[in-house]
N, C-alpha and C positions, 0 to 999 in steps of 0.2 A: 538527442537523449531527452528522455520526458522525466517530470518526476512527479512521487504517486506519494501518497500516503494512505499509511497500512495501519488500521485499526484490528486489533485482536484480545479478546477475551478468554479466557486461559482456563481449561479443563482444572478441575478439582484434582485428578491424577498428574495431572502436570507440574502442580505445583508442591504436590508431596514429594514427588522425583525431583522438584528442583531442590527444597529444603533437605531432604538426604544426598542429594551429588551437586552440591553449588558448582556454577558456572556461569560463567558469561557467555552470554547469548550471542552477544555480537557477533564471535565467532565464528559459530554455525551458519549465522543467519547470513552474515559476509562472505561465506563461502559459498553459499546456493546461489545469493546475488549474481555475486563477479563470475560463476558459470554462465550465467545466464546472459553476460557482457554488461553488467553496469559496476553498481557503488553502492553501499550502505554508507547514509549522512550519519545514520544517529538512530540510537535505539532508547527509550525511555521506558520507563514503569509508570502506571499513574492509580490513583485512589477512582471508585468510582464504578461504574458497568463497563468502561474499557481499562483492561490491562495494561496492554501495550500499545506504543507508536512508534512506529517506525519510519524515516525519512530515506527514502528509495533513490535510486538515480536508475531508469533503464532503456533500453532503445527504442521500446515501442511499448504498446498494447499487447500485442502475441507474446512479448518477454514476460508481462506483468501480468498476464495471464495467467501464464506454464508457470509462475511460481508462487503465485496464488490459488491455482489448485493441488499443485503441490504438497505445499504448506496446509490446506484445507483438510485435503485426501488423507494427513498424517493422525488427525485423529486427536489432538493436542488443542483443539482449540474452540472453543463453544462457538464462537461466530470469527469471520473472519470476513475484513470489508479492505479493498482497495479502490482510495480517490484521484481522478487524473489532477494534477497542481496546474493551473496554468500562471506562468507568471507573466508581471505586469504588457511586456511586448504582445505576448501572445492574447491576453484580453483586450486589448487595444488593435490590436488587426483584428479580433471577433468584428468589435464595434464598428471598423471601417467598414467590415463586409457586410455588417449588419442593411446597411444601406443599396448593395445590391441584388439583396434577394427578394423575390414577388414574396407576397404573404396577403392573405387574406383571411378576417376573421369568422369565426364563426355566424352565422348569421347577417352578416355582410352583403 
């Protein structure tokens, strides 16, 4: 399982629908996840150009994909960005393998 973080920006219409039908989002948003075979960590609101964050759990890229366009497709969201997380193990094999790959620089 990978985890992403979901940056989203929130339709001026979306936000009138939410101030007339309050709800939590987690909800929703924990339901489209766990179809798709992961977990919703955590959903946040914040000040600012991004609205939302969201901490993902999901199996791959092709999952984080499908519900990222999804979620896009829906019409509700001015921008919508998902980031791969790698944690600490996983950038530290990067850097082992950094050392077995040829590279050569530009002009070189």
């Amino acid at each position: 399982m990978a985890l992403y973080l979901v940056q989203a920006t929130i339709e001026p219409e979306s936000w009138r629908a939410l101030l007339a039908h309050p709800e939590d989002r987690r909800e929703a948003a924990g339901r489209t996840i766990e179809a798709a075979g992961g977990r919703l960590h955590g959903l946040w609101y914040a000040f600012g150009p991004t609205d939302a964050y969201l901490l993902v759990e999901l199996p791959g890229n092709v999952e984080a994909a499908a519900v990222s366009l999804l979620i896009a497709s829906s019409g509700h969201y001015r921008s919508l960005a998902t980031t791969v997380l790698l944690d600490v193990e996983e950038l530290l094999a990067a850097v082992e393998r950094v050392g077995t790959l040829p590279y050569r620089a530009p002009g070189e």
